[in-house]
NUKEMAR-722557 format. One record per atom (N, C-alpha, C, O): residue in one letter; x, y, z. Coordinates in steps of 0.02 Angstrom, whole numbers, plus 50000, padded with zeros to 5 digits. Example, Ala and Ser with C-alpha at 12.3 -4.5 7.8 and 13.67 -1.06 7.14 Angstrom:
% NUKEMAR-722557
a506604971650390;a506154977550390;a506604983550390;a507124983450423;s506424988850354;s506844994750357;s506455000250394;s506705005750402;
% end
This chain:
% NUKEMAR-722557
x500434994050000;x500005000050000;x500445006250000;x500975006350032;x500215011649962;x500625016649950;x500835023449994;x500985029149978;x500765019050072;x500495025250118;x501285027150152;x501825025650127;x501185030150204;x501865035150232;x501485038050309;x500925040050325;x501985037350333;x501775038750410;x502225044850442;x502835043650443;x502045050750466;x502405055650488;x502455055850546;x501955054550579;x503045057350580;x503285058150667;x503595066050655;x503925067750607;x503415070050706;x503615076750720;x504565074150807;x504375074850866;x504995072850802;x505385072350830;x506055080150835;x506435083550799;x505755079150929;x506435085350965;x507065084450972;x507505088650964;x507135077950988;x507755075351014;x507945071051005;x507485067550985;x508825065451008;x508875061851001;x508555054951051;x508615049251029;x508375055651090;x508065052251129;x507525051851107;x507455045851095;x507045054651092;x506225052851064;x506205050650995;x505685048350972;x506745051150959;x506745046550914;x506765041750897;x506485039150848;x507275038750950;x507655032950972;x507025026850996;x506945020850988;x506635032951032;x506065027051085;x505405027051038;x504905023751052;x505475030750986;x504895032150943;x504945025850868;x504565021550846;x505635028350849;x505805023550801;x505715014250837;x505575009650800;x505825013350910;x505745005550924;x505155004350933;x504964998550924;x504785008450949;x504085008750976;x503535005750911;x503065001750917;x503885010250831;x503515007950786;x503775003850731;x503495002950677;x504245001950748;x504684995250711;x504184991450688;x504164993150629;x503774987550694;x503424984450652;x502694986250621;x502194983150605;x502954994550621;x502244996750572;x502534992750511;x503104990650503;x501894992350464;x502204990850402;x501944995350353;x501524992950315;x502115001450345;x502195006750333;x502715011250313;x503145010150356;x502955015650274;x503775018150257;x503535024850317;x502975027250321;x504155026850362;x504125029850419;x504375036350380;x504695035050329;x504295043350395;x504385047950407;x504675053850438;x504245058150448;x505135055150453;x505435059850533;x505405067550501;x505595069550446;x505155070250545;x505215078150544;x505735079650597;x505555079350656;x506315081150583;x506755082050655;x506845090850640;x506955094150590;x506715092450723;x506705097550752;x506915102050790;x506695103250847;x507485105650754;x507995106750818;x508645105350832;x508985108050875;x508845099850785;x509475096050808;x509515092550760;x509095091250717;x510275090050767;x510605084950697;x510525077750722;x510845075550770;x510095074450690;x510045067750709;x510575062950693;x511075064850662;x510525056550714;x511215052050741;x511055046450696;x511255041650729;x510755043550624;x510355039150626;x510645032950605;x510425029250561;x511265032050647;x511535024450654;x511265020550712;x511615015650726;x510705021250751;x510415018250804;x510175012450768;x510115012050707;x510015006750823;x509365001350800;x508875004150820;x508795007950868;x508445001650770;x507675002350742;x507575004650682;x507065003350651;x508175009350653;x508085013850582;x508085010250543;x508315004550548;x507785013050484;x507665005750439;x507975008050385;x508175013650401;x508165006650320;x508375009150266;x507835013550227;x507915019150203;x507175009250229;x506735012650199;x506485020350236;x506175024450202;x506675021750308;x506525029050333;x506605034450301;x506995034150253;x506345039450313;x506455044650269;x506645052450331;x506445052550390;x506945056650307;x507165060450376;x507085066450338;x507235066850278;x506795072450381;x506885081450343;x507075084150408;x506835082650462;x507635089050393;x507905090850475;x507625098250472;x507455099650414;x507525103650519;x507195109350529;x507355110850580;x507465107050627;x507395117950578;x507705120850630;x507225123050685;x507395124250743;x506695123350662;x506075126450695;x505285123850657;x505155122050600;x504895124450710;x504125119850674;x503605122950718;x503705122950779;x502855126450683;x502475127550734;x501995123250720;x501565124450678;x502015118950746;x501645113250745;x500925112650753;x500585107950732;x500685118650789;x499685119750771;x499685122450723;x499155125450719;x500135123650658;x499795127550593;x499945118950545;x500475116550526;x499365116950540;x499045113250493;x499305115450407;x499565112050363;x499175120050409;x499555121550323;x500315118350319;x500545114950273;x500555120150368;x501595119850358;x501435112250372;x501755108850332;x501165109550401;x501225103150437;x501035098550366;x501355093750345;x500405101450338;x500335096550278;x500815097050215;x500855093050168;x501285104350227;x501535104650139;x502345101150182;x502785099250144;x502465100550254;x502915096550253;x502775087550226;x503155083350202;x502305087350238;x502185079950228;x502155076550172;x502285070650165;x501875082150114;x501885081150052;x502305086550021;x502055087949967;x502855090150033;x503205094249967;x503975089349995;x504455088749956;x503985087350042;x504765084150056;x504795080050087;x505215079150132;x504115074650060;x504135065550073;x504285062050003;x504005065049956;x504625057149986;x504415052749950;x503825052749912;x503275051049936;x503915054549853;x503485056949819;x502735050349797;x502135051049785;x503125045449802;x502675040249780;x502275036949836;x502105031049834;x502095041849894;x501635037749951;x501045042949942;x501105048849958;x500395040049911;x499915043849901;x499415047549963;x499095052749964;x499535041950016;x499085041150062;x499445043250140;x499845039150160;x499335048250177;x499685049650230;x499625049750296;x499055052150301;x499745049050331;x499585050550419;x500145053650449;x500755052450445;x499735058750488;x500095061450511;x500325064250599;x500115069750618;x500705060450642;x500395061150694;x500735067850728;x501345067350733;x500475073650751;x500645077850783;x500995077150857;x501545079250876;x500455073050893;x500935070550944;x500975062850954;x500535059250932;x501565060250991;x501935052550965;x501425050351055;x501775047951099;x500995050951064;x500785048751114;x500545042151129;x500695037551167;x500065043551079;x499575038551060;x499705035350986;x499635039350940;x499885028250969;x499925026050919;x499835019250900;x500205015550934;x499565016950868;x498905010450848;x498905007350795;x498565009350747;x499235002750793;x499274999650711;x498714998450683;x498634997550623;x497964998150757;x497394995850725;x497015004350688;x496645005350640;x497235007450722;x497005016150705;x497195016750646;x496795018150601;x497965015750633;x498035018950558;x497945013050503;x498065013750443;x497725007050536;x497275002050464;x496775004450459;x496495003150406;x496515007550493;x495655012150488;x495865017950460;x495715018750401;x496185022450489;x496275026850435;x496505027150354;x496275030750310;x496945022750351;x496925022050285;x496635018050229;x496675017850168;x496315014850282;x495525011950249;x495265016750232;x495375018250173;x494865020950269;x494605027850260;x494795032550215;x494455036950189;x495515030950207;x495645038550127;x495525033450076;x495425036250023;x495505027950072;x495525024350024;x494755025449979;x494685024549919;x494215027350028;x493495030050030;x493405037350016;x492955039849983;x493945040750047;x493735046850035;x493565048450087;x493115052650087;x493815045950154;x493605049350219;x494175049450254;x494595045050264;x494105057750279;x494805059150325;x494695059650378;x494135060650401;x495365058750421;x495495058150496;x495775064550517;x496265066950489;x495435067950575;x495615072850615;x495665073350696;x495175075650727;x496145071550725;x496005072350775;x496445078550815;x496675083150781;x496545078150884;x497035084850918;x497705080650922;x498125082650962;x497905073150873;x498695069250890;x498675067750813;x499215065950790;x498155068150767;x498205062350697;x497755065950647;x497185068050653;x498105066050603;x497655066250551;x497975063750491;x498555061850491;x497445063750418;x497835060550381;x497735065250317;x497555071150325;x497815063450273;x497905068250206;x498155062950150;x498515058050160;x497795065650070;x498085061750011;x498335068549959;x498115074349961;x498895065549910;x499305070649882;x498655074349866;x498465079949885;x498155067049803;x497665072749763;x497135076449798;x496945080549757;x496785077249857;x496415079249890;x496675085749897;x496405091249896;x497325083849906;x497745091849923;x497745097149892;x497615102749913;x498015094149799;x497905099749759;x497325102449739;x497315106849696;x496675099849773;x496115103549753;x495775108449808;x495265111849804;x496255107349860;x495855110749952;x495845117949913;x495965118649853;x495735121649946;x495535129649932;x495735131950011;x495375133750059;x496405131150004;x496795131650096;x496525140750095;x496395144050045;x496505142450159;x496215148450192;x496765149850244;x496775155050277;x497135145850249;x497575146550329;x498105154650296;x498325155550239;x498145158150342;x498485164150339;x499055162950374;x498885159350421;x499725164150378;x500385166450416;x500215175050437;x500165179650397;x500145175450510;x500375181150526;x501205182950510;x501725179850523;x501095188050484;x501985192050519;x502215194450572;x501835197650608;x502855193550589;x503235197650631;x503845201550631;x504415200150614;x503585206350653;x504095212250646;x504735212850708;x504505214350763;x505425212050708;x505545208550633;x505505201250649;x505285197850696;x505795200250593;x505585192250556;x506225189150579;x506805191050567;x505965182450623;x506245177550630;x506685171550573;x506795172950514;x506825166950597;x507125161150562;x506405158850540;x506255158850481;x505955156650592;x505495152550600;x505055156050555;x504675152450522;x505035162050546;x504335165950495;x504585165350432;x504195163950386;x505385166450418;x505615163950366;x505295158450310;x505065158650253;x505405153550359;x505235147150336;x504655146850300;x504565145450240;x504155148550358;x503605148550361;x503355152150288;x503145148850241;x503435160150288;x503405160850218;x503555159950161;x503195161350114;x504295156750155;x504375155950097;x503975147350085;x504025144650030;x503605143950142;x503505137850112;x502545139950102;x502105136650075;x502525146150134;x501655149150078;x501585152350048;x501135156550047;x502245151249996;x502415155049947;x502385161549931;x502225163849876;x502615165449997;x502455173150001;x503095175349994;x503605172150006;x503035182849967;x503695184649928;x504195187049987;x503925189350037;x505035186449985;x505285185450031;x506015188549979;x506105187449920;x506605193950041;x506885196150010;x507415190449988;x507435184650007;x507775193149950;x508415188149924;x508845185549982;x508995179649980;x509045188650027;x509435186850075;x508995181550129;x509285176950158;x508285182750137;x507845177650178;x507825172050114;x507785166150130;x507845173350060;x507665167349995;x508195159450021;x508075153450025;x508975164950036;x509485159750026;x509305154850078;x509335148650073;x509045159550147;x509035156650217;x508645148650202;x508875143050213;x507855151050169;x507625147950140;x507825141450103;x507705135450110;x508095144550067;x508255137850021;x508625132550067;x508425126850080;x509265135850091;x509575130150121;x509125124950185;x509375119950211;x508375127850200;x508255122650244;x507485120150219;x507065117250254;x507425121950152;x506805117650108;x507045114050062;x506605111350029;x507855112150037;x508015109350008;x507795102250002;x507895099850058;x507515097149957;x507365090349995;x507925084649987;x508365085949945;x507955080950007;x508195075550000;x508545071349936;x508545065449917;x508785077049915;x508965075949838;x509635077549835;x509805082649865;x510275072849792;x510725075749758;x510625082849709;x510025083549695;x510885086249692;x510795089849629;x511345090849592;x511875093449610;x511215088649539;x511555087949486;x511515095749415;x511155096249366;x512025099949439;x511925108549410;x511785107049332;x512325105449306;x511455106949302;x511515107349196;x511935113749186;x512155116649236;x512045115749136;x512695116749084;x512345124549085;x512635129249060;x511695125149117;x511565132549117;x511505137349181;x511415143449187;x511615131449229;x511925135249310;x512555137849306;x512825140249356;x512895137649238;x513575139849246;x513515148149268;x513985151249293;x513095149849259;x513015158749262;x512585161949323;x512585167749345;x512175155249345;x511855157449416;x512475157749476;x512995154849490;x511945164349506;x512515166749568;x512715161849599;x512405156649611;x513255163449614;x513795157949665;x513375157349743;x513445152049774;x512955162749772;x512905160949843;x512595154449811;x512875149049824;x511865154549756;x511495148949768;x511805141649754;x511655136349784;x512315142649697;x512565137149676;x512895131849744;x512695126249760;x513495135949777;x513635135049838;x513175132449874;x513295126849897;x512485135649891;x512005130949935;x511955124949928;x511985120349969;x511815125049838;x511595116749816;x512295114249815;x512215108149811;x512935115549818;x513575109049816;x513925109549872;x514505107549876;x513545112849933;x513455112550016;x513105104750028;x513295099350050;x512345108049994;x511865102150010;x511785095249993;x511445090850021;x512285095249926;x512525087249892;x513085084349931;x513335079149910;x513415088350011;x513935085950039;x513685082150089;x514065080350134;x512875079850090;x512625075950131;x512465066950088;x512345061850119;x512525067450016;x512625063549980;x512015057949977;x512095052049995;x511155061749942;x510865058349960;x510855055349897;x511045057949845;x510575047749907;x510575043649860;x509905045549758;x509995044449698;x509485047949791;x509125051249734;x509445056249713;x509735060249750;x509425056549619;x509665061249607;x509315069649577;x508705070049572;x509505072249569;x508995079249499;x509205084749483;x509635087849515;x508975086249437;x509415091849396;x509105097349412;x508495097949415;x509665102949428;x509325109149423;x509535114049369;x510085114149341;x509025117849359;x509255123349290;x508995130249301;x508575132249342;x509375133649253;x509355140749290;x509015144949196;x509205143149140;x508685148449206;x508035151149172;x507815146149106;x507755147649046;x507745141249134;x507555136249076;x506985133549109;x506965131749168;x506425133449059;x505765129149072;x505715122649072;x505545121449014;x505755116849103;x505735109049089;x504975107449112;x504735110149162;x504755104749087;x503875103749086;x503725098349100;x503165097449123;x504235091849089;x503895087249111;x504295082749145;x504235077249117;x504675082449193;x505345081349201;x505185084749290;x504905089849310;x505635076749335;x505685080049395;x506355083949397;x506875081249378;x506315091449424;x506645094949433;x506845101249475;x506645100249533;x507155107549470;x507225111249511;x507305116249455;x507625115849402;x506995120449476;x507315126949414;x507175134849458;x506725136749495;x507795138049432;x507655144649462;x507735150249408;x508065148749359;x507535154849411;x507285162049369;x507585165849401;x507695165649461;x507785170449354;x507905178749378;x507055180649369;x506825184149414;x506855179749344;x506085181849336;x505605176449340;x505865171049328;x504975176149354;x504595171149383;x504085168749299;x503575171849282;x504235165549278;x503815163649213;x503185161949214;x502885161349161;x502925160849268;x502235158349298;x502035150849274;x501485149449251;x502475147049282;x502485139249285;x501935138949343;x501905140749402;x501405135349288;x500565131549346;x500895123749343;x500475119849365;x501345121049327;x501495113149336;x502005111649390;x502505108749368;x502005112749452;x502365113249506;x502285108649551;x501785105049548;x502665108249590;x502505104449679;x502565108749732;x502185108649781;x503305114649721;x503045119549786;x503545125749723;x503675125549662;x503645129349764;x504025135449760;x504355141149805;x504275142249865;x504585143249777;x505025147149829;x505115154649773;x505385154849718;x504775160449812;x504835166449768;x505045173049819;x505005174249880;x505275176249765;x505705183249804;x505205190749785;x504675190849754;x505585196549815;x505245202349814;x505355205149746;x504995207549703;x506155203649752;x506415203549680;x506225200849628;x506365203849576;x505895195549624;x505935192649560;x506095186949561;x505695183049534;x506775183749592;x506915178449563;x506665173649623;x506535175149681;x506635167149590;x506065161749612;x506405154249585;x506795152749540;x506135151349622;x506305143449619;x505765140049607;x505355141849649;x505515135549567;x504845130249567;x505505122549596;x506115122349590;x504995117249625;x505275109249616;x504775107249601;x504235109949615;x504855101649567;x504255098349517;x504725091149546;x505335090349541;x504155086049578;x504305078649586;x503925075249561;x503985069149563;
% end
């Protein structure tokens, strides 16, 4: 079954007791780590886990919580759960829940809920980000992942901690994009993840997973998330 299970994790310790705890979901696991550089040569980790590290998370905004789950999971798990808090957890709960999306019925509770990619792209989200003056790390984030325009210097901040889980491999037309960004991405390939993708710099690729950034925003509607500036220049990833 094509599903994916999300854990919100603080520390190396709650991971540790979280990851043994659900060792025999049979399910591909998820980690949102929060705060800290995780260790993940422990037992219980599985090969198939999947990990996004973050520096910061406000965890009652439902919007950030769902575009983490779907803009920088494994693209091929249609079906999701997501547990907010690791309190309560039920192998018989989430066979019901994902019975239930399989119907077309979602789970909400104040520890779980669940979500599917396509359900997603049709919501008509309403959730607002307040601002703050000034602007944090954490609002950073926050806006550039609801795609609100953000200066170049918050863009870079940005990028380096929405990057996903991807090698990137520069094409023959990053030769001319600025060095801070290039640097980010052959920073971020020094973690050496096993998937690979190309990124390109003012070139349109349409059908093709990728990364592309603009000095100017072309208004690409075939996307997965984005990342845009005050300036102008902008990033789409397409998985």
């Amino acid at each position: 079954m094509d599903v994916l299970v999300c854990f919100i994790c603080r520390s190396q310790v709650e991971i540790e007791k979280l990851a043994y705890q659900t060792s025999q979901l049979p399910y591909h696991r998820y980690f949102i780590i929060v705060g800290f550089e995780v260790n993940r040569s422990f037992r219980s980790i599985k090969e198939t886990d999947s990990f996004l590290e973050i520096q910061s998370l406000d965890d009652t905004n439902l919007e950030i919580l769902k575009r983490l789950s779907l803009v920088y999971s494994p693209p091929e798990y249609e079906n999701i759960a997501f547990y907010v808090s690791n309190n309560i957890i039920s192998l018989e709960e989430l066979q019901r829940l994902f019975n239930n999306l399989l119907n077309g019925i979602h789970t909400k509770t104040d520890y779980l809920f669940s979500i599917s990619r396509m359900n997603f792209v049709f919501e008509n989200s309403t959730a607002e980000i307040s601002s703050v003056d000034p602007v944090d790390y954490s609002q950073i984030i926050e806006d550039a992942m609801m795609e609100k325009p953000i200066s170049f210097e918050n863009f870079k901040i940005a990028l380096k901690e929405l990057l996903p889980e991807y090698t990137f491999i520069l094409d023959e037309s990053c030769m001319s994009m600025s060095n801070d960004i290039k640097n980010i991405l052959l920073q971020h390939n020094k973690s050496n993840f096993v998937p690979k993708i190309t990124s390109y710099y003012n070139e349109i690729k349409e059908h093709e997973k990728c990364i592309m950034f603009f000095d100017f925003d072309p208004g690409i509607s075939n996307y997965s998330s984005k990342i845009i500036t005050i300036e102008g220049y902008v990033v789409y990833f397409r998985f």
